[in-house]
C-alpha positions as CSV (number, residue, x, y, z in Angstrom):
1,X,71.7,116.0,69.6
2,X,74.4,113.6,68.4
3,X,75.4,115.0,65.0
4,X,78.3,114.4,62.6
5,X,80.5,116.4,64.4
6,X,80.4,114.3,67.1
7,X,81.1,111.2,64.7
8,X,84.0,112.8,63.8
9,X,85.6,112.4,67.0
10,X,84.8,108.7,67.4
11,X,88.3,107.7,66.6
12,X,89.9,109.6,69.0
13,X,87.5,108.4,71.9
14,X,88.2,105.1,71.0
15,X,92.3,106.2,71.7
16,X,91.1,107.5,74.8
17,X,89.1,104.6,76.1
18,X,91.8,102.6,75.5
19,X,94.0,104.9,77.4
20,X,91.5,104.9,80.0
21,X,91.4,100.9,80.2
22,X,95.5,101.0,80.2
23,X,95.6,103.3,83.1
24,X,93.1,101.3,85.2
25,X,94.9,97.8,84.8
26,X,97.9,99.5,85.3
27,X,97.1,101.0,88.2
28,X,94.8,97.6,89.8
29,X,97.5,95.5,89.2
30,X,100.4,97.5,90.6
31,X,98.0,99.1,92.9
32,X,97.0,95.8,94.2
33,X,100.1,94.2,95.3
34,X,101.1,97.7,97.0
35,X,97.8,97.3,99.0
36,X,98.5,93.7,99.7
37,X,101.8,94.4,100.7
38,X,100.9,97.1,102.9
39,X,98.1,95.1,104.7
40,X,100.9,92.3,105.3
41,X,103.7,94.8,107.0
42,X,100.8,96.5,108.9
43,X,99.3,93.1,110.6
44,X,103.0,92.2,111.3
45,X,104.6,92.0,114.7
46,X,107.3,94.5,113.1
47,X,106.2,98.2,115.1
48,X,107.9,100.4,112.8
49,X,106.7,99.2,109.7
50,X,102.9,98.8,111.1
51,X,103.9,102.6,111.7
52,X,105.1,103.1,108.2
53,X,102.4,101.4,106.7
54,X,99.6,103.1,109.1
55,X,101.2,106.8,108.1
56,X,100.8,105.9,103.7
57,X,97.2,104.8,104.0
58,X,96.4,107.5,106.6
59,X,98.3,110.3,104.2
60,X,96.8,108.6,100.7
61,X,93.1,109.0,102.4
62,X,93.6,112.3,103.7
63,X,94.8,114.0,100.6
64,X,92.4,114.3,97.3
65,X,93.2,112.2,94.3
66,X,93.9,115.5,92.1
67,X,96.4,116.8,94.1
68,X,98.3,113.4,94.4
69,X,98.4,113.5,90.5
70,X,99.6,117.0,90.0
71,X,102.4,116.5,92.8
72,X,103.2,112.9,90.8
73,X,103.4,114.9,87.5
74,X,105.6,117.9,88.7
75,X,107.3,116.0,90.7
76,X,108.3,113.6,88.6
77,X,109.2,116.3,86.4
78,X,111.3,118.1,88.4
79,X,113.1,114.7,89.6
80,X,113.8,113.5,86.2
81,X,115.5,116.9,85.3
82,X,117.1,117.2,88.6
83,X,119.2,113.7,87.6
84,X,119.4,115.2,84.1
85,X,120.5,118.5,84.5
86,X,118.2,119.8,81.7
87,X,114.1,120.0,81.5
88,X,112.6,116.4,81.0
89,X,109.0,116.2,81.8
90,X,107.3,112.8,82.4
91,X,105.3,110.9,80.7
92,X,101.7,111.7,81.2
93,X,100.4,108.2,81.4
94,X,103.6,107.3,83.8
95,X,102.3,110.0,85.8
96,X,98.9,108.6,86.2
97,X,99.4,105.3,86.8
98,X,101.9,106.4,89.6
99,X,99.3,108.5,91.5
100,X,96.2,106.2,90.9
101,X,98.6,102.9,91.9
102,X,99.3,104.8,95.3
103,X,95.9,105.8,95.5
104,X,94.3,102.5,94.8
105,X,96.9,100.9,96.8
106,X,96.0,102.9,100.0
107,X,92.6,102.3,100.3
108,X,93.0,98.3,98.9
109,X,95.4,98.5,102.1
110,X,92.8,98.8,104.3
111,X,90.7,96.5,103.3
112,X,92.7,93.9,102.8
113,X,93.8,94.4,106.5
114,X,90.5,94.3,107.6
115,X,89.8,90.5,105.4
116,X,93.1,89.2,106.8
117,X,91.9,90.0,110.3
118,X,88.5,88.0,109.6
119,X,90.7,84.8,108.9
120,X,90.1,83.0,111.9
121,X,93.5,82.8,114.0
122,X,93.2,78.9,114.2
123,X,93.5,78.4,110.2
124,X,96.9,80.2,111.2
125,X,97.7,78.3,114.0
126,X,96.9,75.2,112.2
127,X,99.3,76.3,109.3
128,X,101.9,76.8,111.8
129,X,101.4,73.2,113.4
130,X,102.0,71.6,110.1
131,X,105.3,72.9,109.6
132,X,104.3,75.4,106.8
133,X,106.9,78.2,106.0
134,X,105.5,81.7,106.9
135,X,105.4,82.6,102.7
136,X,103.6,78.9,102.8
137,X,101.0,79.8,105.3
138,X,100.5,83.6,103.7
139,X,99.8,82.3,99.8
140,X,97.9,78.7,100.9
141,X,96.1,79.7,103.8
142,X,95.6,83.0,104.5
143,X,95.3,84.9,101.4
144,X,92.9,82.4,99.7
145,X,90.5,82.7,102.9
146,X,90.5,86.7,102.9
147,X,89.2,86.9,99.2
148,X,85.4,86.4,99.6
149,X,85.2,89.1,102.7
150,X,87.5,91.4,100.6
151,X,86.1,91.0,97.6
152,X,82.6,92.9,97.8
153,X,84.8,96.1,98.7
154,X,87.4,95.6,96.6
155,X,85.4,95.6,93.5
156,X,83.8,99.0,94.7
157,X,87.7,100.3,94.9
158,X,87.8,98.7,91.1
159,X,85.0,100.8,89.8
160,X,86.0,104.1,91.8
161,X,88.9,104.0,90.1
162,X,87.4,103.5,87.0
163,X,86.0,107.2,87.6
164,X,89.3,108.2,89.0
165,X,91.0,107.6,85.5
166,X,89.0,111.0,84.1
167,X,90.8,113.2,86.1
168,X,94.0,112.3,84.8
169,X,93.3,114.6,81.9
170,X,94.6,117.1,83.7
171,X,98.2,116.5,83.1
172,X,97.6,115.9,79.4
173,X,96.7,112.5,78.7
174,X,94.3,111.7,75.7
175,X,91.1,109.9,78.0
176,X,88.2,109.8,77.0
177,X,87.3,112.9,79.6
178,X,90.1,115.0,77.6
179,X,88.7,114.0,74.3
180,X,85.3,115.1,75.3
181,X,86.6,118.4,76.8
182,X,88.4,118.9,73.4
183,X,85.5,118.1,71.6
184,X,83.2,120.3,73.5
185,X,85.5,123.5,73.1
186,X,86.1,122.9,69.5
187,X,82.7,122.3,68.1
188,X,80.9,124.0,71.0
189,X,78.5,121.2,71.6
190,X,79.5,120.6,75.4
191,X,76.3,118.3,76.1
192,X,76.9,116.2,73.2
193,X,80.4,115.4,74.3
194,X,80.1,115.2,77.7
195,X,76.7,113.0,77.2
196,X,78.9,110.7,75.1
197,X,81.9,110.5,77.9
198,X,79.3,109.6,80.5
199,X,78.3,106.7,78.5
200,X,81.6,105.2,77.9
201,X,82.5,105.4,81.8
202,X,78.9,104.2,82.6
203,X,79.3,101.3,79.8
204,X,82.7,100.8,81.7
205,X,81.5,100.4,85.3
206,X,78.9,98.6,84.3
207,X,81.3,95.6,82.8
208,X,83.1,96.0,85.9
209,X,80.2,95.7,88.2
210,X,78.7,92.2,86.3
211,X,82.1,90.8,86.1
212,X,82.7,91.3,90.3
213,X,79.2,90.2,90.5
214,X,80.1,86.9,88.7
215,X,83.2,86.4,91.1
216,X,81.7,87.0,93.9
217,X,78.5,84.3,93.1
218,X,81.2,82.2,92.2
219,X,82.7,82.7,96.0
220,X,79.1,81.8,97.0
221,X,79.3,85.4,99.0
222,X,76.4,85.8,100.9
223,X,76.5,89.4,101.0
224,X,76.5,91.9,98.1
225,X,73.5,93.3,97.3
226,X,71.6,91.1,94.5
């Protein structure tokens, strides 16, 4: 089944797991700190931007991941032309890591508002009472006390989006999906390929999923199926 034709592609699936790595700590990081920023503004006493914040996770959940990549690609294309005044499509990778980050930042949104709701309001009120500043009470207290409920989920986020990365072949990107599709077209061996895609993004998740594991032992988590 796995012949040399498929050994002559190894090179370019190791470029495209590597692109497919790049695009997922791209998008966790940024993605992250959009979530986290999100869940702050939508547990604040500010209406309009609980509003704001309510309307981006509601709109990111309700529209498919595809479909936010496509209108990320072409419309990044036709903004970078539009201030250019001539054709200047976007980088393929920009493009991904734009659509997964609001993606991944939607959904971390939610549940990082649902662990900052689990911090007990007296920690809060306890922060308040020894004169911390509200930044103070957010980085020392808060946030450090909504990591072990968040984390189960947010790991889960991590290795959807994992998964996520394949589909920004679409738009052009060298992934490892893109090399197999290539692969399986040119030397008409689809299984082969596609067999040997599904073990890189298994062999992926799988690091993922031990390394969360570690944290969340580390935590002491007494959830998270073991």
């Amino acid at each position: 089944m796995f012949d040399s034709n498929l050994y002559e592609f190894y090179r370019q699936f190791i470029y495209g797991t590597l692109n497919t790595i790049s695009i997922f700590f791209c998008s966790v990081v940024l993605g992250t700190i959009a979530g986290l920023t999100v869940a702050i503004i939508n547990v604040s006493q500010d209406a309009r931007g609980s509003r704001i914040a309510t309307a981006y996770t509601n709109t990111v959940r309700g529209v498919p991941e595809l479909l936010i990549i496509l209108i990320a690609y072409f419309g990044g294309t036709a903004a970078l032309s539009a201030l250019s005044g001539q054709y200047v499509e976007i980088n393929a990778f920009a493009a991904g890591v734009i659509a997964l980050t609001l993606v991944f930042g939607g959904y971390a949104a939610e549940i990082f508002r649902g662990a900052i709701k689990a911090v007990p309001v007296g920690q809060v009120e306890a922060a308040k009472s020894l004169g911390l500043a509200r930044w103070q009470s957010w980085v020392f207290v808060i946030i450090p006390q909504m990591v072990p409920p968040a984390l189960p989920a947010y790991g889960n986020l991590c290795i959807s989006l994992i998964k996520d990365t394949a589909l920004i072949s679409v738009v052009g990107l060298t992934d490892v999906m893109r090399v197999a599709y290539i692969g399986a077209g040119s030397m008409r061996q689809p299984l082969s390929f596609y067999l040997a895609a599904s073990a890189i993004y298994l062999g992926l998740t799988s690091i993922a999923l031990v390394f969360f594991r570690i944290i969340e032992r580390r935590l002491a988590i007494p959830y998270g199926g073991r």
